[in-house]
N, C-alpha and C positions, 0 to 999 in steps of 0.2 A: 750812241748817246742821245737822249731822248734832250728836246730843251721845253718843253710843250707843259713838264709835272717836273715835280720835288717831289720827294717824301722827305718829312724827319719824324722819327718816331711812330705816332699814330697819325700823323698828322701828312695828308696830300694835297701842294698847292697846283692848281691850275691854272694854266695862259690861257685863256681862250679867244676866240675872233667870233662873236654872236651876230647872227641876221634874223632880225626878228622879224615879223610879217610874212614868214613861207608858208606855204598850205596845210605844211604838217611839220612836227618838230622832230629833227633827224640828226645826225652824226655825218657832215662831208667828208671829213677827214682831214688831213692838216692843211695847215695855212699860215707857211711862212715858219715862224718858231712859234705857235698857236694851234690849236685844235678847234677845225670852223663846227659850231654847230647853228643850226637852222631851226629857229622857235618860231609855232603858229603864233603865238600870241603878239598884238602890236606895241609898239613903243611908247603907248602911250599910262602916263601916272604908274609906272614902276610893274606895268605889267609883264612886259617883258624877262625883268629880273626876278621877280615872281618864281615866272614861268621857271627859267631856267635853272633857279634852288631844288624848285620842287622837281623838278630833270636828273638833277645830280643827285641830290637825296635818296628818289626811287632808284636809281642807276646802281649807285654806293650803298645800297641798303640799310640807309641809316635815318634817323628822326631829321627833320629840318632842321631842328636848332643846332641840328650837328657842321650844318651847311651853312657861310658865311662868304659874302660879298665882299673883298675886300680892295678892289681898289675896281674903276671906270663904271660905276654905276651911272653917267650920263655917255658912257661911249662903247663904242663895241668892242673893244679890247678890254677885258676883265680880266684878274686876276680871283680867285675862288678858293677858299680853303673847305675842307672836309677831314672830318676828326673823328676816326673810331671804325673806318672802313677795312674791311680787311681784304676788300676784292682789287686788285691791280688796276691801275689806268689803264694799263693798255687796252681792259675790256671795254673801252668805250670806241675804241677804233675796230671793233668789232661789229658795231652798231651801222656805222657807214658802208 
């Protein structure tokens, strides 16, 4: 039993654990009941979160507006929805 994603519908929520400032933006693999991923970009004026939409978006093959931030946008525990992907979460633990 995964606790890291949801699906309902078209719809895949994400836990995630974000470290933003790493050299390059990667998939560690979980972290805790969270999925750690590692963003170059720094914490600073929402670039960060930025970063990370535009991650999942490319990842989930879908437009950005598809990708929604939906809760710790000041912390590194996010919660992330993505709407209309038809590729599994689990292929992002592929990535790490």
């Amino acid at each position: 039993m995964n606790t890291w994603y949801q699906r309902s519908g078209d719809v895949i929520m994400l836990t995630l654990h974000v470290q933003p400032g790493a050299k390059q933006t990667s998939v560690t693999g979980l972290h805790g009941e969270a999925l750690k991923i590692r963003l170059a970009a720094p914490p600073i004026e929402g670039r960060a979160n930025d970063a990370l939409l535009r991650f999942i978006a490319d990842h989930f093959a879908v437009p950005l507006r598809s990708v929604e931030l939906k809760q710790g946008g000041q912390s590194r525990h996010k919660r992330i929805a993505v709407s209309g992907s038809t590729l599994e979460p689990e292929s992002l633990l592929r990535l790490s």
